[in-house]
N, C-alpha and C positions, 0 to 999 in steps of 0.2 A: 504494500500500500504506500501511495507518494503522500509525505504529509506538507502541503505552502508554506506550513510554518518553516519547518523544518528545510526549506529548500527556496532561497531567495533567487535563484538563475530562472528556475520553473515559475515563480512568482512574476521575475521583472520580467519575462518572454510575454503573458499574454497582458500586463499594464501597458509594456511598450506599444500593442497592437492599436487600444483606443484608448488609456487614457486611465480606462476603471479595469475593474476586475470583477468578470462576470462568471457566474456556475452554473454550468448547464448540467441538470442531476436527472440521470434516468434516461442521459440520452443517447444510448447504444449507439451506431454506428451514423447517427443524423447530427450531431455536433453541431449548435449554434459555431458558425464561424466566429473565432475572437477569444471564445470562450475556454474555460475549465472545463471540463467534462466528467464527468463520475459518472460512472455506472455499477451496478453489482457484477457485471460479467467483463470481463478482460475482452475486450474487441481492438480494433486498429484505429486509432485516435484519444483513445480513454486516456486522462491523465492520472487519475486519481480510483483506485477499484473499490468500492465500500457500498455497501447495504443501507439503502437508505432507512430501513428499520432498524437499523442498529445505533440507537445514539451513546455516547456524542459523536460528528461528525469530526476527523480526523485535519478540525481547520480552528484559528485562534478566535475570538471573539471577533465581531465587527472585521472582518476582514474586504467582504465582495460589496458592491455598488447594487450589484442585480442578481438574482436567482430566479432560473426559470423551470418550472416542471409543466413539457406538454408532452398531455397523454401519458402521463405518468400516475398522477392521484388517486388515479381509479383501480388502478393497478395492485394498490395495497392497503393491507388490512386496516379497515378503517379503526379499530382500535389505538392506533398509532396514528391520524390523524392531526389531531390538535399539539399531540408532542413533535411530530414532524416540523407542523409549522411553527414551535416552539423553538426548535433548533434552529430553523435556518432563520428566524428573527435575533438568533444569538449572532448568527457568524456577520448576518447583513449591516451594516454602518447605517445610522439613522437616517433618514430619509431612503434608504435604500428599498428597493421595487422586486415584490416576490409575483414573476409574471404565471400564471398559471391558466392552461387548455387541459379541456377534457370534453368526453362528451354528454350531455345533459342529459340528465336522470330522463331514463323511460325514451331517449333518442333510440333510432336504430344502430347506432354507431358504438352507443350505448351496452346494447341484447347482441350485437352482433359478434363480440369478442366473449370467447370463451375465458380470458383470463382475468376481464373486469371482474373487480368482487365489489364495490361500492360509487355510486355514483353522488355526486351532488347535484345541488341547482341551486336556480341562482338566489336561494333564501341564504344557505349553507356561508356563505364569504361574512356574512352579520354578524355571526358569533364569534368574529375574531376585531369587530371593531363596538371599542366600546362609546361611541357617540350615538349608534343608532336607537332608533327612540322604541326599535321593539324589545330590547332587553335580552336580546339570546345571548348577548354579549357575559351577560350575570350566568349564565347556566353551565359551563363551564370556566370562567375567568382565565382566557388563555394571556400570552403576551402582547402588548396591544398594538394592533394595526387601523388605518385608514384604509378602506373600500375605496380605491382611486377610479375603478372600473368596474364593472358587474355587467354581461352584457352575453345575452342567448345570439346564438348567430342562425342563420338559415340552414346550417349544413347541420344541425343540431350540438353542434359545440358553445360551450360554456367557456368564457375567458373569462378571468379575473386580474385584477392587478392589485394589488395588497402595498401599501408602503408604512413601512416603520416606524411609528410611534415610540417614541421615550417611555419609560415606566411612567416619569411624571404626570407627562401631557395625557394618556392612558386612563390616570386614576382621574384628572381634572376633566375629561372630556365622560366618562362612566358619571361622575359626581354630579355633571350637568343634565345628563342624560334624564338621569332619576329628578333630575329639577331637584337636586338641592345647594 
């Protein structure tokens, strides 16, 4: 397993490309160009080989800009859900952008892969931002994100885009929420 911390030549390779440093997890041999790449299977372009159910991820705190999972989410045990995006709210720098594709609960895209086991929609992204006024955000109290995006496409894919919240800003936007 390659760890960034541990390895600043593999770090400055993809900062030098745009600037930030971006992680593309789950993404077998389709690699966001620019990107880091993890996947749990060793293919040709992986940088980094780790199980994204297995935390912690093999990265320092606030490291990456951007993290993307398409067509990834659905993929695994929704048990591990909300600590997943626990994790990668660790390694992302604040304001940083968790871009997320899947296909939407009940789509054909959806039923049609044998290896989906959970799907969302687009209520599912609310429980990870504590501003919104329906409160799913209290039902778990995961680490706190903004809903920058939320958005059904015609091909029945669900995109989301999630950006990082401060513990602060979190408890003060949850506090307003409840109007008090």
């Amino acid at each position: 397993m390659t760890h960034l911390n541990g390895s600043k030549k593999l770090r400055d390779k993809y900062l030098r490309k745009s600037g930030q440093l971006w992680l593309d997890c789950g993404c077998g041999h389709h690699k966001t160009p620019g990107a880091v790449g993890m996947d749990r299977r060793k293919v040709e372009g992986i940088d980094v080989v780790h199980d994204l159910e297995v935390l912690p991820y093999p990265f320092p705190n606030e490291l990456f800009n951007r993290v993307i999972l398409s067509h990834v989410m659905e993929h695994l045990n929704p048990k591990y859900h909300v600590e997943i995006v626990d994790e990668i709210w660790r390694i992302l720098k604040v304001g940083g952008i968790l871009a997320l594709a899947m296909p939407y609960a009940g789509s054909e895209g959806h039923w049609q892969d044998p290896t989906h086991i959970k799907p969302w929609n687009r209520d599912t992204a609310w429980y990870f931002d504590p501003s919104h006024p329906s409160q799913l955000y209290d039902v778990y109290r995961p680490k706190p994100w903004k809903v920058a995006a939320n958005s059904y496409q015609m091909n029945g894919n669900l995109e989301i885009v999630l950006e990082k919240l401060t513990e602060k800003e979190g408890k003060a936007l949850f506090a307003q929420a409840q109007g008090k």
